[in-house]
N, CA and C atoms as an extended XYZ file, in Angstrom:
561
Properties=species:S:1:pos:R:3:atomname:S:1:resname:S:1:resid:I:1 pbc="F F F"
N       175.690      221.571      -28.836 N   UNK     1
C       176.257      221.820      -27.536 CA  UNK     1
C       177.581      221.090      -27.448 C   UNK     1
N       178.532      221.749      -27.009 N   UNK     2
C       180.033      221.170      -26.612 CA  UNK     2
C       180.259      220.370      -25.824 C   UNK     2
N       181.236      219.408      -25.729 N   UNK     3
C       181.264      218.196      -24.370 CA  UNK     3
C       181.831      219.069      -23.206 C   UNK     3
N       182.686      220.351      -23.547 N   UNK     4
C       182.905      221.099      -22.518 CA  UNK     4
C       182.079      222.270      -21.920 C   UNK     4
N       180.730      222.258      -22.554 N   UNK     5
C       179.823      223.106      -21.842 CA  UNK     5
C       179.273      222.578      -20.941 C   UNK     5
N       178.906      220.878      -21.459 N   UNK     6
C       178.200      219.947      -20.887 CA  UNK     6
C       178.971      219.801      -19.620 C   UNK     6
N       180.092      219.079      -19.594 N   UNK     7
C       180.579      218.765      -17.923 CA  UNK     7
C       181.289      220.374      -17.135 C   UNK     7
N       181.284      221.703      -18.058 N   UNK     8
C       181.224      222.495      -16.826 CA  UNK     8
C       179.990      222.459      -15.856 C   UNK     8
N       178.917      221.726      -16.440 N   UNK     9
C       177.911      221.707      -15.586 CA  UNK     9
C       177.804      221.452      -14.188 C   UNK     9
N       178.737      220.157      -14.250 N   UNK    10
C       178.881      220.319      -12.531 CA  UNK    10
C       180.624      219.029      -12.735 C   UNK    10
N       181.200      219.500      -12.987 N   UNK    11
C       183.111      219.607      -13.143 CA  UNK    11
C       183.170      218.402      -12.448 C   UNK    11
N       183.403      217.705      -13.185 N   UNK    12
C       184.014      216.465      -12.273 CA  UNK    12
C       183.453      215.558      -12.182 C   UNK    12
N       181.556      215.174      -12.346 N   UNK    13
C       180.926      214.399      -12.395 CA  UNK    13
C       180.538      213.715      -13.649 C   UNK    13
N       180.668      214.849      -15.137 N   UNK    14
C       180.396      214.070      -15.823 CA  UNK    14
C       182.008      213.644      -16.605 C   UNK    14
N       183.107      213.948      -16.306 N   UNK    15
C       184.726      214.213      -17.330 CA  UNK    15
C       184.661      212.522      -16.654 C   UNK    15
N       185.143      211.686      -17.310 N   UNK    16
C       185.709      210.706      -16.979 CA  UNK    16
C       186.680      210.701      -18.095 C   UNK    16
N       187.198      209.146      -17.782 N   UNK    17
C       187.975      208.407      -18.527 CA  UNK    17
C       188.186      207.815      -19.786 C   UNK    17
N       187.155      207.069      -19.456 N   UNK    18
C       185.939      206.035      -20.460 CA  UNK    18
C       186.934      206.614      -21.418 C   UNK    18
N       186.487      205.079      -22.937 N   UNK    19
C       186.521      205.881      -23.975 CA  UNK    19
C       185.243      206.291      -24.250 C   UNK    19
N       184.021      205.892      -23.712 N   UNK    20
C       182.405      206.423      -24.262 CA  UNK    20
C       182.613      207.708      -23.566 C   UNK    20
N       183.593      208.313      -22.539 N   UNK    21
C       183.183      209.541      -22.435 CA  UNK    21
C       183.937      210.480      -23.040 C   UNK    21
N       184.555      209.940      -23.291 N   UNK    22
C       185.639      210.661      -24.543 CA  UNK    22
C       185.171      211.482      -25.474 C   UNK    22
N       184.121      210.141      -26.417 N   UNK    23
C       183.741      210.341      -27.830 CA  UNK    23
C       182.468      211.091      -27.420 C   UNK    23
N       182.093      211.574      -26.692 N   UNK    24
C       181.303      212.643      -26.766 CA  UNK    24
C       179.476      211.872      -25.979 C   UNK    24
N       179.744      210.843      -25.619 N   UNK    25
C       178.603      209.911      -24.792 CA  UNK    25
C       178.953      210.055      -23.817 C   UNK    25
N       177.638      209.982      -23.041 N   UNK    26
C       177.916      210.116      -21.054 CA  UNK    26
C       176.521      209.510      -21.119 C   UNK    26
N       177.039      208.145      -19.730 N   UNK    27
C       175.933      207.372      -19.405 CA  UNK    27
C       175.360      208.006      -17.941 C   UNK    27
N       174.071      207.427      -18.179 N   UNK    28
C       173.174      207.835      -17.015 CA  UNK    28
C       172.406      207.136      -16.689 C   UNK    28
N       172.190      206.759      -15.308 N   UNK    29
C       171.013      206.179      -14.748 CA  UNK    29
C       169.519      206.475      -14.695 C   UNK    29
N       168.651      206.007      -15.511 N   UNK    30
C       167.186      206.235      -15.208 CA  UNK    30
C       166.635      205.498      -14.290 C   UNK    30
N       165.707      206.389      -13.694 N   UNK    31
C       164.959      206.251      -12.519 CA  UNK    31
C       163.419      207.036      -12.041 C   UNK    31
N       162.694      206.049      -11.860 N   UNK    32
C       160.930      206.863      -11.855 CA  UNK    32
C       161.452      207.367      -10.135 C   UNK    32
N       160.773      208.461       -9.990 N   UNK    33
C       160.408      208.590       -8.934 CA  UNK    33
C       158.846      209.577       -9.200 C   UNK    33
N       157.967      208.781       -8.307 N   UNK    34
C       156.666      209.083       -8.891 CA  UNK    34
C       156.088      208.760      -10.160 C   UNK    34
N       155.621      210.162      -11.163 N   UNK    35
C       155.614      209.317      -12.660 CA  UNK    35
C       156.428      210.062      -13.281 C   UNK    35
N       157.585      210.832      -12.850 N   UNK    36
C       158.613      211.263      -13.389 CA  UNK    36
C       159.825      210.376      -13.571 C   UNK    36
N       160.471      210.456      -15.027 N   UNK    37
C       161.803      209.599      -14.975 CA  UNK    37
C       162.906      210.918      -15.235 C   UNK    37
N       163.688      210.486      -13.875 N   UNK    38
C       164.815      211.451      -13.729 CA  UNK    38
C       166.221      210.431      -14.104 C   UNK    38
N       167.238      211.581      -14.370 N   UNK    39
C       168.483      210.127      -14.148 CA  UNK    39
C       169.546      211.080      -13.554 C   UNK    39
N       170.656      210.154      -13.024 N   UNK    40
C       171.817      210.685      -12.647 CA  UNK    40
C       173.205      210.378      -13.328 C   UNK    40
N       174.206      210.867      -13.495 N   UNK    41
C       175.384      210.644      -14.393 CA  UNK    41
C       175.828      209.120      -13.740 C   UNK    41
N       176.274      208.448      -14.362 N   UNK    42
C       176.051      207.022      -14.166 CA  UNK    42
C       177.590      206.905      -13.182 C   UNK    42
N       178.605      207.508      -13.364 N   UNK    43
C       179.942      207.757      -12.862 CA  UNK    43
C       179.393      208.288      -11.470 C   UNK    43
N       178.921      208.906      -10.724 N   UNK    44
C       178.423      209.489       -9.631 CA  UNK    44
C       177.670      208.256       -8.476 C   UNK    44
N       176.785      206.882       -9.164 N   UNK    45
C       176.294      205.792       -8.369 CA  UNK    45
C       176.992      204.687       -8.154 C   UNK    45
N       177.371      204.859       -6.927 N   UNK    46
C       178.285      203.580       -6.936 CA  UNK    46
C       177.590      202.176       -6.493 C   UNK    46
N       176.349      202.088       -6.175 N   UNK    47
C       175.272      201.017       -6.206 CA  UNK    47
C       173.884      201.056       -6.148 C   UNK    47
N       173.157      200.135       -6.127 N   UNK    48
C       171.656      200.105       -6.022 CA  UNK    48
C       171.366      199.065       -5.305 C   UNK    48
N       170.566      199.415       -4.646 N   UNK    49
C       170.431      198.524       -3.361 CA  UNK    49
C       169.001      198.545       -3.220 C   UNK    49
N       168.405      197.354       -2.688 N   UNK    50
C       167.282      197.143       -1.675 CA  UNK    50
C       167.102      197.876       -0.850 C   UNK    50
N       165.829      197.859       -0.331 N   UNK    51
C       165.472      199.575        0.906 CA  UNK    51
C       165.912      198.309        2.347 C   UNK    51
N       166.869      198.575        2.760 N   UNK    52
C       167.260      198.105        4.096 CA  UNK    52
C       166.480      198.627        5.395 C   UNK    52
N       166.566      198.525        6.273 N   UNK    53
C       165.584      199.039        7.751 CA  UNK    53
C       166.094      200.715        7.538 C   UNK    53
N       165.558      201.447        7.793 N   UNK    54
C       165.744      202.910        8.156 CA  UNK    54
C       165.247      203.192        9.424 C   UNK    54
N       166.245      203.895       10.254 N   UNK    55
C       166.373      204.234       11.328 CA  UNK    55
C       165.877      206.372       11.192 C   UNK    55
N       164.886      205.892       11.712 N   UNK    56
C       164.450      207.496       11.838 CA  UNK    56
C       165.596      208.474       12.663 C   UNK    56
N       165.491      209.838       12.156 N   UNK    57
C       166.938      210.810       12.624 CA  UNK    57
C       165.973      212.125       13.304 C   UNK    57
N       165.588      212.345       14.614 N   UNK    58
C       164.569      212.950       15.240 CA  UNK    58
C       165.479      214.579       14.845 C   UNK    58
N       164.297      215.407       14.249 N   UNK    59
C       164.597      216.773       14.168 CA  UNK    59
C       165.531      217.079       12.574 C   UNK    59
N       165.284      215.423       12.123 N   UNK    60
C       166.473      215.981       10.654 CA  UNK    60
C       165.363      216.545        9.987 C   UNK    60
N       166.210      217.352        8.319 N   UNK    61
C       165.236      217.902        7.372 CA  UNK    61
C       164.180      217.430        7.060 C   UNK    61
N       162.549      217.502        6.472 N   UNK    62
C       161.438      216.565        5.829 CA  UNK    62
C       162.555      215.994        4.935 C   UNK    62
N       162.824      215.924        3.399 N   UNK    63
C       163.468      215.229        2.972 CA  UNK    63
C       164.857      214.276        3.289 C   UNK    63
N       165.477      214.296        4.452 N   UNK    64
C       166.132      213.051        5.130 CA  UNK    64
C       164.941      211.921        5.926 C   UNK    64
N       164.958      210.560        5.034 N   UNK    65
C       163.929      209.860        5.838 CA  UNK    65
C       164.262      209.009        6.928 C   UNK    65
N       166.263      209.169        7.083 N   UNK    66
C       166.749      208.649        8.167 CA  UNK    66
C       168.155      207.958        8.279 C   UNK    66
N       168.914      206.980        8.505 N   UNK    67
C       170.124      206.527        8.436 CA  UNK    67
C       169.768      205.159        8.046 C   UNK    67
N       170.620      204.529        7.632 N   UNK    68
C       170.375      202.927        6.983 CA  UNK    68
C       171.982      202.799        7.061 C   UNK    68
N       172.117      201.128        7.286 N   UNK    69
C       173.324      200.585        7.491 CA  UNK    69
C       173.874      200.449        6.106 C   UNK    69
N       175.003      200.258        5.764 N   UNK    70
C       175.587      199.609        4.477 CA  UNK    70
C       177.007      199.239        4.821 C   UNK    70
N       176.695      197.533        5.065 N   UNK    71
C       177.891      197.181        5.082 CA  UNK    71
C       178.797      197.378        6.140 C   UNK    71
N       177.916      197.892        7.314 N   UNK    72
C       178.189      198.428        8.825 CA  UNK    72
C       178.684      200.032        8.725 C   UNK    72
N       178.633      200.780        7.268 N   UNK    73
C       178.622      201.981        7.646 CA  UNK    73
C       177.339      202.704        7.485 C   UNK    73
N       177.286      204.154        8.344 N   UNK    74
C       176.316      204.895        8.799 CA  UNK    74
C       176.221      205.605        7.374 C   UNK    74
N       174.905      205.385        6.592 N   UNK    75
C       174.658      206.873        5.222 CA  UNK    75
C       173.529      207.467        5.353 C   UNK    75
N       173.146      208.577        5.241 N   UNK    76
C       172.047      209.515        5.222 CA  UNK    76
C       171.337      208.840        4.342 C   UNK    76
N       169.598      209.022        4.177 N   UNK    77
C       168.778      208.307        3.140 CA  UNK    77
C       168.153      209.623        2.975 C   UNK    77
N       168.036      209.961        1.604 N   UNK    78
C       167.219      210.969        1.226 CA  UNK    78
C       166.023      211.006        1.056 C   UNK    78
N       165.134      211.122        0.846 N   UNK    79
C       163.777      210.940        0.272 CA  UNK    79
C       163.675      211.946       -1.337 C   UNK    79
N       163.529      211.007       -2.401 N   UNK    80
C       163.926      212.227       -3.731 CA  UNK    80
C       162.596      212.793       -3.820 C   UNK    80
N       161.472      211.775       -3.182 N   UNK    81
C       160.156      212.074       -3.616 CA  UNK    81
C       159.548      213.391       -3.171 C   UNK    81
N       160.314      213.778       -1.297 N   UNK    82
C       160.145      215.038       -0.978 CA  UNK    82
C       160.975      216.038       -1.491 C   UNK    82
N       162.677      215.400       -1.631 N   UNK    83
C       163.441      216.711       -2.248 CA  UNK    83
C       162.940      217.260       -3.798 C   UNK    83
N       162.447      216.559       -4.551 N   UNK    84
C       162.068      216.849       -5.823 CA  UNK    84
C       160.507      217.289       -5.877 C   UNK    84
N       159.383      217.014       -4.559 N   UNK    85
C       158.201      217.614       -4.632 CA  UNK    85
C       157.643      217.035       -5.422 C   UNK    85
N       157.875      215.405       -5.171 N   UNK    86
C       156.944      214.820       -5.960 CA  UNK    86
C       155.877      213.863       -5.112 C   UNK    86
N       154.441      213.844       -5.861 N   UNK    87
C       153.521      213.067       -5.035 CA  UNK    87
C       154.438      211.586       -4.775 C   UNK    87
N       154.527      211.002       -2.617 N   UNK    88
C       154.901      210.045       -2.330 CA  UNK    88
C       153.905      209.057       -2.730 C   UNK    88
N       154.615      207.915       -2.626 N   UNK    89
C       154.219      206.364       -3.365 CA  UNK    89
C       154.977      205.346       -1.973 C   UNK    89
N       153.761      204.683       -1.158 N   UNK    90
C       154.575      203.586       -0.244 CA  UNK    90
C       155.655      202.885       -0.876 C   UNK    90
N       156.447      202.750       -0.281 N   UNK    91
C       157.675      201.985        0.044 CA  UNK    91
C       157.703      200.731       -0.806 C   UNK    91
N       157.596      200.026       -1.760 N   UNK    92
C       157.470      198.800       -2.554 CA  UNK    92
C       158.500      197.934       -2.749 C   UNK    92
N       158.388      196.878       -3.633 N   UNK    93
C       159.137      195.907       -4.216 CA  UNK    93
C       159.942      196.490       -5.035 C   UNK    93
N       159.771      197.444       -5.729 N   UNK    94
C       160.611      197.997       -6.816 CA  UNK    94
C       161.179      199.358       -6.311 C   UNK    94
N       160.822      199.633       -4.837 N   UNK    95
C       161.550      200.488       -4.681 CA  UNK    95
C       163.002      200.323       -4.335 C   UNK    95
N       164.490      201.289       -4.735 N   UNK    96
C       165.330      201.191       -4.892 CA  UNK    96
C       166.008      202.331       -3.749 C   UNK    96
N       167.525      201.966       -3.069 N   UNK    97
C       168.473      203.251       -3.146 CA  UNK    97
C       169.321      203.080       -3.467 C   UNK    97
N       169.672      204.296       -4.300 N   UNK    98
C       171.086      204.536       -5.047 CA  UNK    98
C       171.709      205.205       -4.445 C   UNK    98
N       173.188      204.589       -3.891 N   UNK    99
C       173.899      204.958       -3.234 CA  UNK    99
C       174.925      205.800       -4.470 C   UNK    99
N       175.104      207.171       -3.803 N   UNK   100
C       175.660      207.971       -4.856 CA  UNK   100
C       177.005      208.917       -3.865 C   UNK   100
N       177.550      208.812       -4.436 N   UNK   101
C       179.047      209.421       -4.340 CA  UNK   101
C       179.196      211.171       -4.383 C   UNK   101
N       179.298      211.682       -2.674 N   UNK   102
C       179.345      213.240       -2.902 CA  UNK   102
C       180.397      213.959       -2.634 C   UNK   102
N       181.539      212.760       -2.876 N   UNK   103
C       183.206      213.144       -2.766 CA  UNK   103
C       183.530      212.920       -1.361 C   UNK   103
N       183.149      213.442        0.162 N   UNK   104
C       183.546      213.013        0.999 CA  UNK   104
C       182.726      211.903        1.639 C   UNK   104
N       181.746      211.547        1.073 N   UNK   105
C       180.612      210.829        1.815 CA  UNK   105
C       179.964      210.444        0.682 C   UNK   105
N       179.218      209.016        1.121 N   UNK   106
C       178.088      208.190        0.266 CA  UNK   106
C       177.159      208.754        0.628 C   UNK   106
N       175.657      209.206       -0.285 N   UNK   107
C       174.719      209.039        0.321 CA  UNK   107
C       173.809      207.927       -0.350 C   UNK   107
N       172.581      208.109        0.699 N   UNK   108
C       171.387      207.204       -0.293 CA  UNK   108
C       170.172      208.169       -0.166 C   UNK   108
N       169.949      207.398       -1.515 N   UNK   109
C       168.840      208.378       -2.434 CA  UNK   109
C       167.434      207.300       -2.776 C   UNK   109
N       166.412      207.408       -1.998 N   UNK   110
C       165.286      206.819       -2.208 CA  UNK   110
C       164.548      206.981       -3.617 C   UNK   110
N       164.492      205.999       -4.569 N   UNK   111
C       163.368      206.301       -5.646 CA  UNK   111
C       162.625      205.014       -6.046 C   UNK   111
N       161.014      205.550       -6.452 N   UNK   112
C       160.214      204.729       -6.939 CA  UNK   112
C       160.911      203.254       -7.803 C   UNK   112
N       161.342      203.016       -8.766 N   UNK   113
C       161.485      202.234       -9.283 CA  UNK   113
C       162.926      202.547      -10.741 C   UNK   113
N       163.920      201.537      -10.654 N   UNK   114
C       165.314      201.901      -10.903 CA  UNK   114
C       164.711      201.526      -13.070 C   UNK   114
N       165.238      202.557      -13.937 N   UNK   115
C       164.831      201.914      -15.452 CA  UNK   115
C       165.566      200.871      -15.966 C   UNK   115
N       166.650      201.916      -16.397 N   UNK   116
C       168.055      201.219      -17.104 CA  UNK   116
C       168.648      202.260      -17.383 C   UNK   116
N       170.696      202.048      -17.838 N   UNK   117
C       171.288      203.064      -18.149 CA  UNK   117
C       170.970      203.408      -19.954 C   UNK   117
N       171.301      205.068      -20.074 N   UNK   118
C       171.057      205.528      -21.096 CA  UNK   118
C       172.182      205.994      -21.459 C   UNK   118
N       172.848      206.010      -22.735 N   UNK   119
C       174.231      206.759      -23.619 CA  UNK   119
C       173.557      207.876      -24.268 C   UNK   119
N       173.925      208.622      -23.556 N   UNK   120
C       173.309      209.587      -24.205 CA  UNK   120
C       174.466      210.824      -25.195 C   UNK   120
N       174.010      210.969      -26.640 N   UNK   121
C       175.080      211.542      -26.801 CA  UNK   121
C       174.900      213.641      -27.173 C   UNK   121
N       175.732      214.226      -27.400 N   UNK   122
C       175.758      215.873      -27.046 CA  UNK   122
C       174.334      216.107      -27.502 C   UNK   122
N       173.878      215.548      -28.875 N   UNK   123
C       172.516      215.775      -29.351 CA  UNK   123
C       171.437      215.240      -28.983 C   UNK   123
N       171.582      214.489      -27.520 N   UNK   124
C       170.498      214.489      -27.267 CA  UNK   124
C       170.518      214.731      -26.050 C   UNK   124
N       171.978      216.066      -25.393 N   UNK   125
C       171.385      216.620      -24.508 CA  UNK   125
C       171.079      217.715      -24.136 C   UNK   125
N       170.166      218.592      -23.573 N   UNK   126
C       169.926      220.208      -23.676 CA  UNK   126
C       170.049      220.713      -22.172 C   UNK   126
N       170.626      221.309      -22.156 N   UNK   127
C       170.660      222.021      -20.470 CA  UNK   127
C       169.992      223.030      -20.561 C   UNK   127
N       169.422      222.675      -19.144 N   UNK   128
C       168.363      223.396      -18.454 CA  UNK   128
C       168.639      225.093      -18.308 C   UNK   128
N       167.591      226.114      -18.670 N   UNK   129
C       168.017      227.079      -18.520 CA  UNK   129
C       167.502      227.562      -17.342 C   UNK   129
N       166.290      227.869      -17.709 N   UNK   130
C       165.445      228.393      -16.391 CA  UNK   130
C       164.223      227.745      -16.084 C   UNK   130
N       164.177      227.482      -15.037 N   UNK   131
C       162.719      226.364      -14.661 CA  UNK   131
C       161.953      227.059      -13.803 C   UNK   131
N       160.756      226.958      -13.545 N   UNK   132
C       160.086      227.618      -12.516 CA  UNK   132
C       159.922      227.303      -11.206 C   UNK   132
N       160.208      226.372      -11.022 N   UNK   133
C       160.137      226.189       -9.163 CA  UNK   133
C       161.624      225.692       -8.453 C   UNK   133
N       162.070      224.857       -7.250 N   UNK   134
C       162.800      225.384       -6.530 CA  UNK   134
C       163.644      224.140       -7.186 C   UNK   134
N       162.862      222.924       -8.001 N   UNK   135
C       163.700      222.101       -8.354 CA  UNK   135
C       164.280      222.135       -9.264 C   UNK   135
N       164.349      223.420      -10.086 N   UNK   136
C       165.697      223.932      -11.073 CA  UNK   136
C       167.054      223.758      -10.381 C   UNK   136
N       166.962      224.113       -9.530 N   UNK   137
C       168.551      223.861       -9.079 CA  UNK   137
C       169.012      222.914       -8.882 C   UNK   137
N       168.645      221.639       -9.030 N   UNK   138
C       169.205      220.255       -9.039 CA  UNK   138
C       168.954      220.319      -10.420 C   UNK   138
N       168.516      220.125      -11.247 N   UNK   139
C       168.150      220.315      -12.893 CA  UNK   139
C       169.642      220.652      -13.688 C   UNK   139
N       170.224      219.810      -14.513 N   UNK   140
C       171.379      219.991      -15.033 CA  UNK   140
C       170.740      220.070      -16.662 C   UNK   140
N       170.096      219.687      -17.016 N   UNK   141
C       168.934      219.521      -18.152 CA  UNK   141
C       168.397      218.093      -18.792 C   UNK   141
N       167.898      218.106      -20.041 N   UNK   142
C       166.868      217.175      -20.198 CA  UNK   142
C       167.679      216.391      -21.119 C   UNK   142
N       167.247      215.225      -21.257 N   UNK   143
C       168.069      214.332      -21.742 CA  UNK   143
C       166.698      213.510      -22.772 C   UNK   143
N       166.930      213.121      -24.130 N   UNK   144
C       166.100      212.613      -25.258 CA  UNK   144
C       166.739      211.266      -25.430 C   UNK   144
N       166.847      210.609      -24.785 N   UNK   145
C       167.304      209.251      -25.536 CA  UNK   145
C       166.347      209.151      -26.714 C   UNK   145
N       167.527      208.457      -27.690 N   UNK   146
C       166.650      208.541      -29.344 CA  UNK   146
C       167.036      209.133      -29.821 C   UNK   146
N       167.545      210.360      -29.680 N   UNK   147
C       167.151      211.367      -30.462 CA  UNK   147
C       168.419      211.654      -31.669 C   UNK   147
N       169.451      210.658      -31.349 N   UNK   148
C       170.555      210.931      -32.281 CA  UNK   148
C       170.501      211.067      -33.498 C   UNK   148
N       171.283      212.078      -33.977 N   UNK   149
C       170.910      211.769      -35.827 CA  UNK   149
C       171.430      210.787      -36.446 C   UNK   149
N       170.528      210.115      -37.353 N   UNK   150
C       170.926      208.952      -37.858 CA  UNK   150
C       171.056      207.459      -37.532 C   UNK   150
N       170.394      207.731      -36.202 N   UNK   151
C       170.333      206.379      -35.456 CA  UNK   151
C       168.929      205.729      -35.849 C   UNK   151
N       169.342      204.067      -35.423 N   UNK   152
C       168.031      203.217      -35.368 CA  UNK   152
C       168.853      201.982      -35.431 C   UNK   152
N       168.011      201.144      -35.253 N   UNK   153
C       168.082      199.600      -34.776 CA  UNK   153
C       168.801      199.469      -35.635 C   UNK   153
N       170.394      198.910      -35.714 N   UNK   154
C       171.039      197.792      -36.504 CA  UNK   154
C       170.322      196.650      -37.092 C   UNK   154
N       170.046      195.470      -35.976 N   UNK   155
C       169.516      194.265      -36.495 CA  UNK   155
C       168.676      194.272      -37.446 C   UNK   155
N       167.512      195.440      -37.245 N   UNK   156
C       166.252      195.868      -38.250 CA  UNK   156
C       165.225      194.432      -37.170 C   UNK   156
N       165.293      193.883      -36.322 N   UNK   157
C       164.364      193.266      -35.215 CA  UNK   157
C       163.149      194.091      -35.149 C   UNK   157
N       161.743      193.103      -35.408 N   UNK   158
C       161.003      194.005      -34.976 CA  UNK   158
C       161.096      195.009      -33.221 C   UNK   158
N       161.085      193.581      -32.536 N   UNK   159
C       161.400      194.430      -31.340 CA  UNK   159
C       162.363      195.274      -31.152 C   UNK   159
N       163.281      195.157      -31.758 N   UNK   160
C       164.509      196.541      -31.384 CA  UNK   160
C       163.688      197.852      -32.068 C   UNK   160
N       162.867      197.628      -32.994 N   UNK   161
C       162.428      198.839      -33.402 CA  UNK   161
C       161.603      199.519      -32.920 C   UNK   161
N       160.465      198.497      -31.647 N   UNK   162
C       159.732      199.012      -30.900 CA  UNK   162
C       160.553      200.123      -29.529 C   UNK   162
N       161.438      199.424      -29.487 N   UNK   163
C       162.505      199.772      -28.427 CA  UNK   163
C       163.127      200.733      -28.557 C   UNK   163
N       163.514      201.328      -30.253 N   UNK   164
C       163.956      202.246      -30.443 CA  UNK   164
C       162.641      203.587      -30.291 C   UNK   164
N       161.722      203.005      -31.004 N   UNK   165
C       160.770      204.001      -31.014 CA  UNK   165
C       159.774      204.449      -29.506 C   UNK   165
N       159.956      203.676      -28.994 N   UNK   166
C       159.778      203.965      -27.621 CA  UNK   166
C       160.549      204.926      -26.811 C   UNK   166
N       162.172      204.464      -26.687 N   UNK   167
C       162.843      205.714      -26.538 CA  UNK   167
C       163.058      207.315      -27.211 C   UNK   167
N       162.544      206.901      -28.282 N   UNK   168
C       162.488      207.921      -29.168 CA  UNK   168
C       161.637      209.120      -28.032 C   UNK   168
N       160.940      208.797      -27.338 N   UNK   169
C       159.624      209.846      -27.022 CA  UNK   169
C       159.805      209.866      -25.274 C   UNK   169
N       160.883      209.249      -24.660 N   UNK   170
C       161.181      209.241      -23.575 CA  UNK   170
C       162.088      210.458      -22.927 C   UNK   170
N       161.708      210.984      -21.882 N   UNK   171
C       162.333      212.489      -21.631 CA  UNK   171
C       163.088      212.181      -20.180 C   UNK   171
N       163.959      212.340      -20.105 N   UNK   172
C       164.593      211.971      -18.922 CA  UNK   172
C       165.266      213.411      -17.770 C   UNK   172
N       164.914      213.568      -16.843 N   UNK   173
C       165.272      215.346      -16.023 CA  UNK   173
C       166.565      214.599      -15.417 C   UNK   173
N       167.261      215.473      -16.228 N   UNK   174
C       168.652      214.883      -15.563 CA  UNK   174
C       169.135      215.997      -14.791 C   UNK   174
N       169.531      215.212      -13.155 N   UNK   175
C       169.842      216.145      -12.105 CA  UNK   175
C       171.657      215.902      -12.126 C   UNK   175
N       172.053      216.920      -11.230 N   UNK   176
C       173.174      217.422      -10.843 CA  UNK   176
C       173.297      216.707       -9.627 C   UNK   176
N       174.286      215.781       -9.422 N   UNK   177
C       174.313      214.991       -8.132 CA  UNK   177
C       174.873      215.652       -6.964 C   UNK   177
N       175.692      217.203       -7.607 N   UNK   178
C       176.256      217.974       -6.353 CA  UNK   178
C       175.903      218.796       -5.805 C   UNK   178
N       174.264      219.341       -7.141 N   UNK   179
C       173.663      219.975       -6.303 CA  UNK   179
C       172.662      219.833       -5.101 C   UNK   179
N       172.112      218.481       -6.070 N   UNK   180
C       171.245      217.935       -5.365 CA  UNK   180
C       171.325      217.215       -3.926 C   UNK   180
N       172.618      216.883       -3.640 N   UNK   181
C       173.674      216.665       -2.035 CA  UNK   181
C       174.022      217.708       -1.138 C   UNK   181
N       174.421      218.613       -1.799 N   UNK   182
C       174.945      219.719       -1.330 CA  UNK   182
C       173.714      220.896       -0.565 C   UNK   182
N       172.910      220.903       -0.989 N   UNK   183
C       171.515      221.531       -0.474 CA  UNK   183
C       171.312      221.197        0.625 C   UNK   183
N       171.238      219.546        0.660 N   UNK   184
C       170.565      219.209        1.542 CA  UNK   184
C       171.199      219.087        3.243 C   UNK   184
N       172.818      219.762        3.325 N   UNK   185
C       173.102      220.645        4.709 CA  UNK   185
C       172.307      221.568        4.678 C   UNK   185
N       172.126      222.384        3.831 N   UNK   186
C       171.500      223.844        3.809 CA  UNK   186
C       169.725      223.740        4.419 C   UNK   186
N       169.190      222.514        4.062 N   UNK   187
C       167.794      222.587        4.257 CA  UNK   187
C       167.019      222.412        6.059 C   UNK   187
């Protein structure tokens, strides 16, 4: 797959600067929500934050769970667990929002528990063709950390090798941050 098939995907979110985005790597944020690990293009979050008070928004969409302050400005809070139709999980210690960037506006995006970023490079990423339910359309495709050819632990550490081989088998649903924003006037 081409680096220019890859960021026609959604234009603008994944083209940076970087030299890692140059050479054909684009980082991404992993993130459980539920027992799914999804991620987002790492250029698109501009923080992660603690779940602050949420102020309920009477008559908004099921997936808006309300407004939250940041920094004295007003941002929408999503709920990913309803926009993505995944079984909810109370509110925890490890729950996170990622405040993500939708060009005119921040939003925040509720999820289970934040991983770590992934480099992921062209071969280990596949875009999504056709999915069966409504959450294809946030779906930009699947992402294999590991999966590069020719890769593995430098040091030769046992633990880096557990680490490698662990990722090896890790599947990550990597969403579209404009689609997945952009809907949610529509809903």
């Amino acid at each position: 797959m081409s680096g220019d098939r890859l960021a026609s995907v959604a234009p603008g979110v994944l083209r940076g600067s970087s030299r890692v985005e140059q050479a054909g790597v684009r980082e991404f944020l992993a993130f459980m929500v539920g027992s799914e690990c999804y991620a987002l293009p790492l250029s698109c979050v501009r923080e992660i934050m603690r779940v602050p008070p949420i102020a309920e928004v009477p008559r908004a969409p099921a997936d808006v769970l309300g407004i939250i302050s940041v920094r004295g400005k007003v941002t929408t809070l999503l709920d990913l667990r309803k926009k993505l139709d995944v079984q909810g999980t109370p509110i925890g210690g490890r729950t996170r929002v990622l405040l993500v960037d939708q060009g005119e506006e921040t939003m925040g995006l509720l999820c289970d528990r934040v991983l770590q970023v992934h480099r992921l490079g062209e071969d280990e990423v596949e875009l999504a063709s056709v999915l069966g339910n409504e959450t294809s359309s946030y779906v930009m495709g699947i992402g294999r950390p590991g999966q590069r050819k020719a890769q593995g632990p430098k040091s030769g550490s046992k633990r880096e090798a557990r680490q490698a081989a662990a990722n090896a088998h890790d599947i990550l649903i990597l969403l579209d941050p404009i689609a997945l924003l952009k809907r949610q006037s529509h809903a």
